[in-house]
BAFIPA-478479 format. One record per residue: x, y, z of N, C-alpha, C in turn; residue in three letters. Coordinates in pm, whole numbers, plus 50000, padded with zeros to 5 digits. Last residue first. Layout:
% BAFIPA-478479
XYZXYZXYZALA/...
***
This chain:
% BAFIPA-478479
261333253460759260983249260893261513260260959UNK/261193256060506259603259560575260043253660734UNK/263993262960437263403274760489261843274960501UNK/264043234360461264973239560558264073252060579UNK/262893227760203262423221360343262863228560482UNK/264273237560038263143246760053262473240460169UNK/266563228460051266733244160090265543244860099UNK/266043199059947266513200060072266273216560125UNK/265323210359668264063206959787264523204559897UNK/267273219259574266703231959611265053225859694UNK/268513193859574269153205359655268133215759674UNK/267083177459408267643175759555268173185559653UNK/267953199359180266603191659209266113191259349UNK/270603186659138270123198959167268553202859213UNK/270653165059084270973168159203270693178459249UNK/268753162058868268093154858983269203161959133UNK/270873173558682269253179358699268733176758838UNK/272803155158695273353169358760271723174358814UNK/271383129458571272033135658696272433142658784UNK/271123147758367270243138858475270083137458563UNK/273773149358254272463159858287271223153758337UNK/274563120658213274863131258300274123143758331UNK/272663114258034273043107158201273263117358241UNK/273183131257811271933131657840271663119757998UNK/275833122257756275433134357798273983136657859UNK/275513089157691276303099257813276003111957862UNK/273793097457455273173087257621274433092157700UNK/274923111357291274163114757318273313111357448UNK/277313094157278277323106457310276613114857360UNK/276043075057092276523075157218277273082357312UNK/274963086356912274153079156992274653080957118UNK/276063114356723276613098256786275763095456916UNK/275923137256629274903132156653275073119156724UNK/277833157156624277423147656503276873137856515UNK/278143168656868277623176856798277613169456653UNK/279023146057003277353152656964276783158256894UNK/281363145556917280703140056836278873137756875UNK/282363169557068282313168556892281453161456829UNK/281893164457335281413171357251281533171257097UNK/283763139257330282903141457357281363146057309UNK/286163149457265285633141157230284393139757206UNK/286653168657482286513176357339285863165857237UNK/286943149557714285703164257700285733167357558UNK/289233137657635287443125257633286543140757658UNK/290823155657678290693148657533289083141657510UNK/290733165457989290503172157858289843168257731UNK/290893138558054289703143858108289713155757975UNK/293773130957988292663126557935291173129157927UNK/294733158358134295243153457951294153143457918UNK/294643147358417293713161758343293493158558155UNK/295813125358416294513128858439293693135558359UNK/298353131458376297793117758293296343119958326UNK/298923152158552299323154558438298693141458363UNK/298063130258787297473146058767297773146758642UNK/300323113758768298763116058783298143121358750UNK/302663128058801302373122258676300933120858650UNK/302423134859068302383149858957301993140958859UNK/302223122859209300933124759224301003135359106UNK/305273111859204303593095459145302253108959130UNK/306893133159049305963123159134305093115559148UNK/308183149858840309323138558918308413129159029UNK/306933163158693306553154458659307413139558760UNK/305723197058680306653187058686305943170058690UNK/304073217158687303463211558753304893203658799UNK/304163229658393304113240458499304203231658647UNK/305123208558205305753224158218305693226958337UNK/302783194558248304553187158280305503199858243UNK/300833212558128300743202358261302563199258285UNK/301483210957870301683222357953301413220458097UNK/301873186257754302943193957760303133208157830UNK/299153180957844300363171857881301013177357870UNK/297643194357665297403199057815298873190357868UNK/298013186557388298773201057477298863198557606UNK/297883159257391299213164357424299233178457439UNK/295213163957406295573152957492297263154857528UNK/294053178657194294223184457289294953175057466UNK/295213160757021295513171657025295173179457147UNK/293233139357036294573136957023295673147557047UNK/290843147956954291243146357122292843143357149UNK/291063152556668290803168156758291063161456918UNK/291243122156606292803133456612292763148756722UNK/288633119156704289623112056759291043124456769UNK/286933133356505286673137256645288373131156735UNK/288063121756256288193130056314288473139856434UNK/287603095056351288673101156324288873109656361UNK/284353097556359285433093356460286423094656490UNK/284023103656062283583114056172284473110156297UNK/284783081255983285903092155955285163100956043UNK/282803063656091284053060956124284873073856061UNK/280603078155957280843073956100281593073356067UNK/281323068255671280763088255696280943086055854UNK/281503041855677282323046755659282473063555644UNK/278253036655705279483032555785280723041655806UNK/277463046555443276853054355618278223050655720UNK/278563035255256278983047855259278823051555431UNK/279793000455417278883009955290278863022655337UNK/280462974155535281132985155467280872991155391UNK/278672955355503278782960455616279402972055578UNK/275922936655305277192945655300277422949655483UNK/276402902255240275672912655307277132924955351UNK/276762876655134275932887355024275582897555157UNK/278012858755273276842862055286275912872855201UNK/280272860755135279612850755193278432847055191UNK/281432886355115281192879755017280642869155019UNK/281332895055383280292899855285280412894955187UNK/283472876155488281872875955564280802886955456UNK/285792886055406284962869655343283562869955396UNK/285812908155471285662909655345285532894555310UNK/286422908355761285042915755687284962913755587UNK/288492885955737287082883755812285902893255755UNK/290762909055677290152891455598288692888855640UNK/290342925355848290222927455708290032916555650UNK/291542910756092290402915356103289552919955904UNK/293912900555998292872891756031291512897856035UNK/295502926355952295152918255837294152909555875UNK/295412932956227294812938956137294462934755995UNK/297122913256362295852909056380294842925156283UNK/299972914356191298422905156174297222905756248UNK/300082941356371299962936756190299402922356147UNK/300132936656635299672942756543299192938056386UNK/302162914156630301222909556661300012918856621UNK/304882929356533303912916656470303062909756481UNK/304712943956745304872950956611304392937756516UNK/305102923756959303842935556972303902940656848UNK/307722915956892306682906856914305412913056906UNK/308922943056922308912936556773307952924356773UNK/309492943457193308312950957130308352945556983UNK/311562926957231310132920557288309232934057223UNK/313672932756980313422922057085311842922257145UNK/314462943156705313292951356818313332947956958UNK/315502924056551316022936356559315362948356670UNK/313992903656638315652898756628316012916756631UNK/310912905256568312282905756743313552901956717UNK/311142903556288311172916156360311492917356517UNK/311322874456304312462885656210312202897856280UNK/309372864956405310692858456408311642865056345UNK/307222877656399307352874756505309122874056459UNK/306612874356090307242884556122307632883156275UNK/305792844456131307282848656055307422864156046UNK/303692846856330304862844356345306022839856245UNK/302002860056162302542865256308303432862656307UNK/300972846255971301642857955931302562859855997UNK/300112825756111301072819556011302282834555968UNK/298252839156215298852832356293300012831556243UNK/296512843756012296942853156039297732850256153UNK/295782816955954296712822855809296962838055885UNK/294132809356133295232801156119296192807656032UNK/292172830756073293182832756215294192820556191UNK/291012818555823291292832855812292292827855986UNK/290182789955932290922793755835291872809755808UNK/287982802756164289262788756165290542793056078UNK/286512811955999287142817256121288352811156136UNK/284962788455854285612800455790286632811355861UNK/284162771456099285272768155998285942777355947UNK/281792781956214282662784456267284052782556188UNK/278712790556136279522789556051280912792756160UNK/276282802556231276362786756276277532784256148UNK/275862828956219275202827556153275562806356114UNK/276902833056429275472839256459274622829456324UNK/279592827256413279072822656504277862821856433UNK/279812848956257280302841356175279272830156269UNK/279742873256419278382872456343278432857656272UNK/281892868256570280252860656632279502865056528UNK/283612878256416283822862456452282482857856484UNK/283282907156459282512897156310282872879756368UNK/283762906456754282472913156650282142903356565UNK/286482904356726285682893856864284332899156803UNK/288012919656552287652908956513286632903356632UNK/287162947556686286322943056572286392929256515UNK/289862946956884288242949656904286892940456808UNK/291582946356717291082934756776290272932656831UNK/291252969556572290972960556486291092948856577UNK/291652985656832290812985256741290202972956654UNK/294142979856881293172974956987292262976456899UNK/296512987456663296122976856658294522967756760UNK/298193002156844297613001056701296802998856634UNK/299102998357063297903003357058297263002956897UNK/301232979957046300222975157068298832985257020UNK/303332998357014303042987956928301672987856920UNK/303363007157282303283019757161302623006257048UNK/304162987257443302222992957464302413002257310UNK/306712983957423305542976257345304782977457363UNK/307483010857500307703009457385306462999057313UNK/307123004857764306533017157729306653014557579UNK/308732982757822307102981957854306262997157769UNK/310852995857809310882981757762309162981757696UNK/311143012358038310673018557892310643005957796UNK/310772995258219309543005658217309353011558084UNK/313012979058265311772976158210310952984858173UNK/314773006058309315142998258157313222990658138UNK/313973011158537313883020858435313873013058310UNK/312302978558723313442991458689313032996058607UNK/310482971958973309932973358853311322982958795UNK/310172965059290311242960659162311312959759014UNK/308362994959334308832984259373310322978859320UNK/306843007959076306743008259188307632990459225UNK/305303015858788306463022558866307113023358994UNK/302943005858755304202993058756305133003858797UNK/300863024258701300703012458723301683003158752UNK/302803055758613301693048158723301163037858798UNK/304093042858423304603050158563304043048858703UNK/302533036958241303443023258298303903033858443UNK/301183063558166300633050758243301183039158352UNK/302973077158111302423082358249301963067658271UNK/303713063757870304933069557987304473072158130UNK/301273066557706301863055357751303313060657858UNK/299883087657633300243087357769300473075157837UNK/299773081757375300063098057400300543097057543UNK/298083054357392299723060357267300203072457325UNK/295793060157514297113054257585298283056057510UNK/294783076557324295103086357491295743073657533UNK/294293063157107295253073457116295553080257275UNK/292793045757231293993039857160294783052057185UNK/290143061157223291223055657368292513049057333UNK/289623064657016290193073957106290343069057202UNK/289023036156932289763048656853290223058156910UNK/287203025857127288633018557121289093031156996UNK/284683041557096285263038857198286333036157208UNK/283763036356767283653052056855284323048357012UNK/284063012756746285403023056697285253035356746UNK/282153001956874283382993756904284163008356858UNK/279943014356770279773015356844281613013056904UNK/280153000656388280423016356520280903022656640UNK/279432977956507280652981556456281512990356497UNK/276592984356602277602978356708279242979456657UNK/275662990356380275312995856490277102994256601UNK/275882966056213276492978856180277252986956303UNK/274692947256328276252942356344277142959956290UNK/272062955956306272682956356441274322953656456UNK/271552954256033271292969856132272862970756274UNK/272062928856013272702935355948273072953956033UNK/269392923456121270812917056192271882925856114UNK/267542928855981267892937656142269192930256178UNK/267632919155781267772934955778268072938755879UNK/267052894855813268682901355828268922913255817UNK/265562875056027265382888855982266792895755992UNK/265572847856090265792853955937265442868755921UNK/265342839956345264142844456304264232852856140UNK/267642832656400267102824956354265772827956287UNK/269112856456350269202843556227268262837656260UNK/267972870656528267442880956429267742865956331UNK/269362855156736268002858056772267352859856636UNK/271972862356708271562850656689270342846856683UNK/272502888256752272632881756622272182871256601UNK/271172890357015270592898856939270602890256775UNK/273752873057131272272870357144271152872757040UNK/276212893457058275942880156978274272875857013UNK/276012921357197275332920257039275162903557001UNK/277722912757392276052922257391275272919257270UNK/280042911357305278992897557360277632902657388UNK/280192933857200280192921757115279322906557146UNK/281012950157378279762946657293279172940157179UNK/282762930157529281782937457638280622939957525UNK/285032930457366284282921757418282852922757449UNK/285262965157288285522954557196284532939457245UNK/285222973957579284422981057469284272964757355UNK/287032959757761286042966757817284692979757712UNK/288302948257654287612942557695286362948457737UNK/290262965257483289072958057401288402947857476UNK/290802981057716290302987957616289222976257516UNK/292322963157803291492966957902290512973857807UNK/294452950757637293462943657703292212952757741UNK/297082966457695295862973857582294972962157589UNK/297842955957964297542969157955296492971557808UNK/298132928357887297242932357968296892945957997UNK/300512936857707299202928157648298312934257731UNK/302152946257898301842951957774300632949857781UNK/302472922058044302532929658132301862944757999UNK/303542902457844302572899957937301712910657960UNK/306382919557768305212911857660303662907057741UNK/307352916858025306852925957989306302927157830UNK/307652885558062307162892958182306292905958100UNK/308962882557835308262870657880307002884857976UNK/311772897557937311212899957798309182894257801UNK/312702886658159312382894558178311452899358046UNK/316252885058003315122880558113314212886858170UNK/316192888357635316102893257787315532889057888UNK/314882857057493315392871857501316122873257619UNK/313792832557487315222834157413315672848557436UNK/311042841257579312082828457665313462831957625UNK/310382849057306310012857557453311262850857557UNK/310022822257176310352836757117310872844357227UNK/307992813257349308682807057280310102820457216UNK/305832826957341306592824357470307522819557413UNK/305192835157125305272844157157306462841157296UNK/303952804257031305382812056993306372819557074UNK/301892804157274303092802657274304222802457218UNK/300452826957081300912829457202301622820557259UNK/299882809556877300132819156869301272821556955UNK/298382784156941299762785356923300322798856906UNK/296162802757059296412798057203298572793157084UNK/295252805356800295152816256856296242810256973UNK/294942776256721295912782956651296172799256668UNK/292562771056879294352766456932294852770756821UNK/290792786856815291072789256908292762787956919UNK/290602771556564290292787556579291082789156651UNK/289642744156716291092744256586291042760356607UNK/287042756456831288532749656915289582750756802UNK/285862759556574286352769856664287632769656781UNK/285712733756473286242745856393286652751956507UNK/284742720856703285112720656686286492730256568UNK/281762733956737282652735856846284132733256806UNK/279942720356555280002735356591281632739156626UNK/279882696356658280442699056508280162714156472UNK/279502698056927280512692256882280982697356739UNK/276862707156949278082712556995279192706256954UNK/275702687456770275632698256709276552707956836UNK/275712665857013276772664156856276612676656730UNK/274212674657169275342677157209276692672357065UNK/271632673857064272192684757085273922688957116UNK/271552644257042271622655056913272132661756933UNK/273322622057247272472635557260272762641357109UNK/275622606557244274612601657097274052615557169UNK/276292606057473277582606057354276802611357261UNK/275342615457780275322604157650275532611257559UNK/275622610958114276252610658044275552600757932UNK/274162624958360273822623258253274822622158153UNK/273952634958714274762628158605274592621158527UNK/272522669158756272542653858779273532649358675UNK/271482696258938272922684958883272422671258893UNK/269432722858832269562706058971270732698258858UNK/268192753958764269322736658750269382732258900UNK/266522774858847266052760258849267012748758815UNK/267392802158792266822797158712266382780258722UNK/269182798059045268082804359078267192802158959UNK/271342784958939270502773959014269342778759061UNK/272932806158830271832797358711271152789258827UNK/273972813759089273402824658995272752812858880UNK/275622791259127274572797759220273622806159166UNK/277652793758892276522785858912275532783859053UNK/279002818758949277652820958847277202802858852UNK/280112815759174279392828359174278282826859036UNK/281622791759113281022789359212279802803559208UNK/283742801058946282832788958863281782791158989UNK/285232817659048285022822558913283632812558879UNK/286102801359290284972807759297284382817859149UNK/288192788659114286672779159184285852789659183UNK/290002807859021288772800858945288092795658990UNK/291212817759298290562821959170289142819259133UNK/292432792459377291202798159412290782805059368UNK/294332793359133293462780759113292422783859200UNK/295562813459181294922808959071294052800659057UNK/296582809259446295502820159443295022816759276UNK/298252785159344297302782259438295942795259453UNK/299872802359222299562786359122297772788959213UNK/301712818159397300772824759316299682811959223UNK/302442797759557301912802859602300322812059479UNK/304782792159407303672779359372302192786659500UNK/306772803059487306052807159346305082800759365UNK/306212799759853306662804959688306252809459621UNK/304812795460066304392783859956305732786959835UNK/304782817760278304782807360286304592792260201UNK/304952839460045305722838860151305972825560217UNK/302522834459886303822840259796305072832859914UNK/299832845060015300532827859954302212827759950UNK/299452870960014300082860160174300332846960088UNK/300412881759762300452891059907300172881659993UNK/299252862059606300602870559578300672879059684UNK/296672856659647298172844659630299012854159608UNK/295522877259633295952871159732296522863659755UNK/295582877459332295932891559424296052883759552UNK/294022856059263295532859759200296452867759298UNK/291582860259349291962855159414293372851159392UNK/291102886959218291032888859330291792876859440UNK/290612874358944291592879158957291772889559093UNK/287622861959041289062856058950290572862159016UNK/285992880959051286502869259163287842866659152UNK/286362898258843286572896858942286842892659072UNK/284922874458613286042879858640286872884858774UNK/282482879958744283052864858809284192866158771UNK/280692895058650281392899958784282532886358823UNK/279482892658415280742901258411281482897458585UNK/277832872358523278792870058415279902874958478UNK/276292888658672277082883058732278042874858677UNK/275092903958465275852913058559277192900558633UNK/274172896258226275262901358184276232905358332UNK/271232879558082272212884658239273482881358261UNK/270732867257907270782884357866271162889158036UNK/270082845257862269232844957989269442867157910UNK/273162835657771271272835057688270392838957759UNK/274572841858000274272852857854273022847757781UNK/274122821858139273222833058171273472844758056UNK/274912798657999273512801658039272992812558055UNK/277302803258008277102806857871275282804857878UNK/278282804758254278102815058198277352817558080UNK/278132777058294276842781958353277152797258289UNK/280312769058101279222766358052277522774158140UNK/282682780558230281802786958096280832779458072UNK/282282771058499282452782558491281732787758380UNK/284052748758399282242742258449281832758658454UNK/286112757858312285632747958215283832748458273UNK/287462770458559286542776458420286072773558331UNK/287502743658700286882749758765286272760058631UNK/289502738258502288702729158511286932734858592UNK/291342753058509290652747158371289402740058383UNK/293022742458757292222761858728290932756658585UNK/294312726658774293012727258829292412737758801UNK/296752735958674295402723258547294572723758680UNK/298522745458870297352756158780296122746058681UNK/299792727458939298902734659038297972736558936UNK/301632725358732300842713458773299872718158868UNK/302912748658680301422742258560301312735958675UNK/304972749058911303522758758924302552753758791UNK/306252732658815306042722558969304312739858957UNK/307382741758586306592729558557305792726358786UNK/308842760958696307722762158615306582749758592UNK/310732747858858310002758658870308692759158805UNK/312392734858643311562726358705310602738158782UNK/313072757358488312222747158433311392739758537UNK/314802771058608313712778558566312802767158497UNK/316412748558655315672755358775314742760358761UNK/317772750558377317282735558421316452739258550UNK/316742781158231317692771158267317072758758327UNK/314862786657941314962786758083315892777358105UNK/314622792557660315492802057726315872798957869UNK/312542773657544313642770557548314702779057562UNK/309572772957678310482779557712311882771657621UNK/308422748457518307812761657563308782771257585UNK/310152729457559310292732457420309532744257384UNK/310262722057847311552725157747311252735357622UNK/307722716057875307992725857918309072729157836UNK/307662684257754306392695657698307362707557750UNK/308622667357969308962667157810308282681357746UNK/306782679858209308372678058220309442678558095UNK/304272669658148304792683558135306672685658125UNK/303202649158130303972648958016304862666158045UNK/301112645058335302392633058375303692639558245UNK/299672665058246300552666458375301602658658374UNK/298442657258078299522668758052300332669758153UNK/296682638858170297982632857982298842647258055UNK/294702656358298295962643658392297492637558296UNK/294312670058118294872674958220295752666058293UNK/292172649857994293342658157918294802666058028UNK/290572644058200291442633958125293022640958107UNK/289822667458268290282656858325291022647858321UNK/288022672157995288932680758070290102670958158UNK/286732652057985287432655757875288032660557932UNK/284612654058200285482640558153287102644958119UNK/283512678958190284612677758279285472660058252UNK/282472677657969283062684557975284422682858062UNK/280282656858038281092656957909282442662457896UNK/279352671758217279582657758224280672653958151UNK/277912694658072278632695858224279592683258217UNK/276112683957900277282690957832278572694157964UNK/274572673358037275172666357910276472672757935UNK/273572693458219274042685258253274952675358136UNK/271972706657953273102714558024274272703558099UNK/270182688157902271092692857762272592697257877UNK/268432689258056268992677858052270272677457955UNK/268012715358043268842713958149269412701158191UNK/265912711357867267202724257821267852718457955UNK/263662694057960265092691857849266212702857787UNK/262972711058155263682701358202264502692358083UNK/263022746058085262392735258072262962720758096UNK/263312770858310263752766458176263482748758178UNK/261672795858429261952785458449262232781158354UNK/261692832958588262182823358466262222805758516UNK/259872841058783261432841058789261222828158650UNK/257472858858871258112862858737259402857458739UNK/256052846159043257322858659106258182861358982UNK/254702829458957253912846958944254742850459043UNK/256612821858636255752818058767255152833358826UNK/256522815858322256522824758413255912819658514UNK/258832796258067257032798858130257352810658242UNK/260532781057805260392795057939258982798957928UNK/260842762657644260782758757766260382768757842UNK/260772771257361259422766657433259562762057556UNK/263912779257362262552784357301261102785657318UNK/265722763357442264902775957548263422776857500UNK/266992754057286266232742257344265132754257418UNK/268092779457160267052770757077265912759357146UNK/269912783057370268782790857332267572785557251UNK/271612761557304270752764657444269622773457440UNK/272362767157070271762754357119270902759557196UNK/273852794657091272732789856999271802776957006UNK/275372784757336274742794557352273502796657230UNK/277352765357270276522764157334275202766757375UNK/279022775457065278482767357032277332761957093UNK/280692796457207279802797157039278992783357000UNK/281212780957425279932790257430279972797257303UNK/283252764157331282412760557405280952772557372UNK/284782783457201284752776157166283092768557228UNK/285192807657403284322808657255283982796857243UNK/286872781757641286582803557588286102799657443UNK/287142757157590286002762557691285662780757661UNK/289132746957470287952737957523286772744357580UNK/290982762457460290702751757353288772744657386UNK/291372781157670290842786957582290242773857445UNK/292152758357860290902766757868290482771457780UNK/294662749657769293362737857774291932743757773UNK/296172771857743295852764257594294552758157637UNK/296232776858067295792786157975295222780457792UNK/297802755958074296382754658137295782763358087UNK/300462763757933299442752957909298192749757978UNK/300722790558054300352789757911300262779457841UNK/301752793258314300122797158252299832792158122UNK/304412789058353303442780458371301972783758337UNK/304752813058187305072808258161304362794558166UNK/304142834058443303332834258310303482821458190UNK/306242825958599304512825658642303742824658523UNK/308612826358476308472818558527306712814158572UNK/308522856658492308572847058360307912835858392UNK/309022862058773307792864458662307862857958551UNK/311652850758777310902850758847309392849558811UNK/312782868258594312562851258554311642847358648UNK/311252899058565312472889858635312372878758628UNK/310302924958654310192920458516311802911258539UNK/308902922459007310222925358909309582924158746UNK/308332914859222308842902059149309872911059023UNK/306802929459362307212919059446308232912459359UNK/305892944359158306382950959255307092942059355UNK/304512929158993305692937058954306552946559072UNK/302332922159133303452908759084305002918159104UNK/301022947059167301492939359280302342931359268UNK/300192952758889300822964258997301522957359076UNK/299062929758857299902933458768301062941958875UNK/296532938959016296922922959043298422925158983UNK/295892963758905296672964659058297092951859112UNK/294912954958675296032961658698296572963858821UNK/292542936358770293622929458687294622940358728UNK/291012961858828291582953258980292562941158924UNK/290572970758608291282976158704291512965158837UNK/289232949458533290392952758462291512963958509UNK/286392950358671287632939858671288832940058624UNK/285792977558630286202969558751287172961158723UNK/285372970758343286402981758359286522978458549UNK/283272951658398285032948258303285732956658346UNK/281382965558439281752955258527283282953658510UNK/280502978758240280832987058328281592981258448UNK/280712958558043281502970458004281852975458134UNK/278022950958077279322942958055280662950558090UNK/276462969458143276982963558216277732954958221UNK/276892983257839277132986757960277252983058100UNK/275612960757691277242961557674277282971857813UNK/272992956857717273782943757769275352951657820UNK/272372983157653272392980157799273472965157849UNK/273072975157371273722986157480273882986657614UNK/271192959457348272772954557275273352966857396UNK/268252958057564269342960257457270792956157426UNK/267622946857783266842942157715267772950257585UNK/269112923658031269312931457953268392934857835UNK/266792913458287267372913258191267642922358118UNK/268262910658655267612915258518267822914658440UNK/269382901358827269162891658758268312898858678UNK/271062923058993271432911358971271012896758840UNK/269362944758950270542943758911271362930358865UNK/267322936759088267112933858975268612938558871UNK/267872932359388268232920859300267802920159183UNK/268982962759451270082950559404269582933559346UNK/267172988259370266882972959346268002967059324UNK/266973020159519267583010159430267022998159430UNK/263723037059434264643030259526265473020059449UNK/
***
């Protein structure tokens, strides 16, 4: 019988299992991101309008990722675990209890957090007005104040995912991955409703407001979910906590990491603003399309694997940590390699599909079609950097990260600035590629010289060309069926393109598939061996439903 509440609070006990319900959740959430996308673009266009939304995102967006994405929970999550160590006892409903100085730690860090936050948010607000100009310097004096009147909504969002990552970063040490994953979804559910009834009666500042409900309940679903592990809030503020000055001198490298990731991307806006109107929008609108791939493989087992990594340092067993960062390497390129290529091959059907609707024009569509081509390039190796970054993590070394993404930042944007002059907004995607492949190559090759530990050795590299392989053979059969699909079928309808984007991938992921069973790939081997399980048990079901029928 099913069990929804061991779904809910079970633990992951593998890198795999973690990543499959990471994974399996994400691809939810990343589909319900695309029909959030689907919906803007349909109401709004690739149109200043939209600019204008994404635009105000990208200083509440800086405060979050500075303060609170990785940053926070690379730093948190080895602590926390460490205080764990001797706190977890069993009651005899087997529900985990964590010890009253791991949660005197938590509150620290709650306290702390939201100070800082707060603070910082209120400096940005009164300053946004000076600050916005120099973000956008494409927007007119309307498109400005616009923008600036939706940040000021949105610094509540930061704040709500500020308290958000820290109970998340509980329950990944906990190896409960479900309601993690699921709080995305909140998220970008409550985006989707600021944009279908906010929109009308509020404006733009409509969509600000589903953002900002969003995130409360982004923060509200998983700290209900840790209060079943026993937190009680209290207010504990102190500076001097050990623990919390080993988040600090953790945390910090990584924040610098971070905000030279977060300057990145406002180049990008920066850059983006001076184009086409509209440029801003479908640089966005891209991104979030090859997103889905390294969230939903790249992230998903990565954050599966950091626990594992961190577990095997402290307990110095690097043979197995080594095993596992292999494992998982793998794992990332056997998934994001052929799916790179089935969105490269059926980038036309896709955007057709997902944004072909509404005030979305021809010009954007192939705008959009061009910088997904860029992009795919490249999901791979951004896959693999969110990997080695946490072994860097794993192994309580955040600085070296720091350095390598500040110099692949540096790359970005002086090709950023020459290659959109002749490309315009896909030349931003053509330089965002290319460094983040050089970043990823920097990172493997300072992390084995570092550490004296190989990753890139023959076995590795006999996988990954098997992948290839298998990859090009799906690649191939991904554009026949497409070219003989859009022969016989046409292609002038939402349900023909479908279909023709369907079958072409169902083909490619079948030949996939099989190939690389037939070379033994693990993970090939747990799909196929589900699915015949499945089929077994239904069948199973069936001939005991027939044999009940013919004893009655």
């Amino acid at each position: 019988m099913f069990n929804l509440k061991a779904l809910f609070s079970g633990e992951s006990k593998t890198i795999f299992n973690g990543a499959v319900i990471i994974g399996g959740i994400s691809i939810v959430s990343k589909i319900i991101g695309l029909f959030r996308d689907r919906i803007l673009v349909s109401e709004f266009g690739a149109s200043s309008s939209l600019d204008i939304y994404y635009a105000a995102f990208r200083i509440p967006d800086f405060i979050y990722n500075l303060f609170v994405l990785g940053a926070l929970s690379a730093s948190f999550i080895p602590i926390f675990s460490k205080c764990c160590v001797a706190g977890t006892n069993q009651q005899d409903n087997n529900q985990e209890v964590v010890s009253s100085q791991s949660w005197h730690f938590v509150n620290i860090v709650i306290n702390t957090l939201l100070f800082v936050l707060i603070i910082v948010s209120l400096v940005l607000i009164f300053f946004l007005p000076a600050l916005m100009p120099l973000i956008t310097p494409g927007f007119t004096a309307d498109q400005l104040d616009k923008t600036v009147s939706l940040a000021r909504i949105m610094f509540l969002s930061p704040i709500f995912l500020g308290l958000s990552g820290i109970f998340g970063g509980v329950l990944q040490s906990f190896k409960r991955f479900f309601i993690y994953s699921l709080s995305p979804i909140i998220y970008n559910i409550g985006i989707m409703v600021g944009a279908l009834l906010l929109v009308e009666p509020f404006g733009l500042n409509g969509l600000a407001i589903g953002v900002v409900s969003g995130s409360a309940f982004h923060f509200l679903i998983q700290f209900f979910a840790v209060r079943n592990f026993g937190f009680v809030y209290n207010f504990v503020f102190d500076l001097k906590d050990k623990n919390l000055s080993e988040v600090f001198r953790l945390m910090l490298p990584r924040a610098l990491s971070l905000g030279t990731q977060q300057l990145n991307f406002l180049m990008m806006t920066i850059i983006a603003s001076t184009l086409a109107h509209g440029s801003l929008s479908i640089f966005n609108l891209a991104d979030n399309l090859q997103s889905f791939p390294i969230g939903v493989f790249g992230i998903s087992l990565a954050m599966a694997a950091f626990p594992v990594l961190v577990d095997d340092t402290v307990h110095k067993r690097m043979d197995a940590f080594v095993n596992s960062l292999k494992q998982t390497f793998i794992s990332i390129l056997f998934f994001t390699i052929p799916v790179s290529i089935i969105i490269f091959i059926l980038r036309a059907q896709i955007i057709r599909i997902i944004f072909g609707t509404g005030k979305f024009d021809w010009y954007a569509s192939v705008t959009t079609i061009d910088t997904l081509a860029f992009f795919c390039i490249s999901i791979f190796a951004q896959s693999l950097i969110h990997l080695i970054i946490r072994a860097f993590y794993a192994m309580k070394e955040t600085f070296v990260p720091f350095i390598i993404g500040f110099i692949s930042v540096v790359i970005n944007i002086i090709l950023s600035l020459r290659i959109s002059a002749e490309l315009g907004v896909a030349g931003l995607a053509l330089s965002f590629t290319i460094s983040s492949i050089i970043y990823m190559i920097l990172l493997i090759i300072v992390f084995e010289m570092r550490y004296s530990l190989q990753i890139v050795d023959y076995g590795l590299c006999k996988r990954v060309s098997q992948i290839i392989v298998a990859s090009v053979a799906l690649g191939i059969i991904v554009q026949a069926v497409k070219y003989a699909i859009g022969l016989s079928l046409g292609t002038a309808t939402f349900v023909e393109v479908a279909v023709q984007g369907g079958l072409a991938s169902l083909a490619g992921l079948f030949t996939y598939f099989i190939i690389t069973y037939k070379m033994k790939f693990q993970e090939s081997e747990l799909a196929i061996g589900h699915i015949r399980s499945l089929l077994l048990k239904k069948s199973f079901e069936t001939v005991k439903i027939s044999s009940e029928k013919i004893g009655d």
